[in-house]
C-alpha positions as CSV (number, residue, x, y, z in Angstrom):
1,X,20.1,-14.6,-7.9
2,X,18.8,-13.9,-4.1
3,X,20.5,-10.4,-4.2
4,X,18.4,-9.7,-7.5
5,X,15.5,-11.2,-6.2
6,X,15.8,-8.8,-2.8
7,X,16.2,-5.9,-4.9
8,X,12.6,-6.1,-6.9
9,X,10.3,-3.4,-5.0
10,X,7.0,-4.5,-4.7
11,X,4.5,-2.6,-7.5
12,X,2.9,-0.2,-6.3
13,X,-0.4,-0.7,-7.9
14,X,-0.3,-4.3,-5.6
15,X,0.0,-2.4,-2.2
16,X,-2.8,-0.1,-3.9
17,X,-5.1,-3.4,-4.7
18,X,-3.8,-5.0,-0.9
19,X,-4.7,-1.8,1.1
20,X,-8.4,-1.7,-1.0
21,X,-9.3,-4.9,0.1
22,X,-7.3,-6.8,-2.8
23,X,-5.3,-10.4,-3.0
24,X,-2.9,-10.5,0.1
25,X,0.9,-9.8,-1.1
26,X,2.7,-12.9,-2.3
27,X,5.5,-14.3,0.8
28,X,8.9,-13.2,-1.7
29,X,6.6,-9.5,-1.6
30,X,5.9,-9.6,2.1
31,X,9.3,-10.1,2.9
32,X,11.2,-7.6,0.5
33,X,8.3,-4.9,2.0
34,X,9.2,-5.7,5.8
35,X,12.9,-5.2,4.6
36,X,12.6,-2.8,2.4
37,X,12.6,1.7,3.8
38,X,11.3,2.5,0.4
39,X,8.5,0.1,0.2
40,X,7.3,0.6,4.0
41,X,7.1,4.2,2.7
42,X,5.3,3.6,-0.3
43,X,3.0,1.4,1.7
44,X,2.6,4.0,4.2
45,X,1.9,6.5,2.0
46,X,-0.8,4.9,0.1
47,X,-2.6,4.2,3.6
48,X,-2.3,7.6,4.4
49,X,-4.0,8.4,1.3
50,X,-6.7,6.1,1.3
51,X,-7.2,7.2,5.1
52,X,-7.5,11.1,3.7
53,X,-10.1,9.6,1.2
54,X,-12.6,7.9,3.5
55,X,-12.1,11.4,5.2
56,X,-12.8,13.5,2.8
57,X,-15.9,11.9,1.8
58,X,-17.2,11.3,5.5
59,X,-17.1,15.2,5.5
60,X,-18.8,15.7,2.0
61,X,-21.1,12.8,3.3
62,X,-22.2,15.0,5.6
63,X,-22.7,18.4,4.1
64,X,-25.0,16.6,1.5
65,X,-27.2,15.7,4.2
């Protein structure tokens, strides 16, 4: 039962909602992310995409002024 528990990836769409301000991940998601390559990825990659948006629209920000 642990091993299958270990092996559910967090959902994307909930380090989406976390990194936008969202619910914090539940403890059993916290620790399968900190263990998990594939999460940390997808985690960092969503970060690094919301970073490139609040980018992108500080620079279109400022060409409307």
């Amino acid at each position: 039962m642990m091993r299958n528990e270990a092996a559910r990836h967090v959902d994307p769409i909930v380090f989406w909602q976390c990194a936008c301000g969202g619910p914090v991940l539940l403890e059993r998601d916290y620790q399968h992310a900190i263990a998990c390559i594939d999460c940390e990825m997808l985690a960092d990659g969503i970060k690094d995409a919301l970073d490139a948006i609040v980018e992108k629209l500080g620079h279109s920000d400022r060409s409307i002024s």
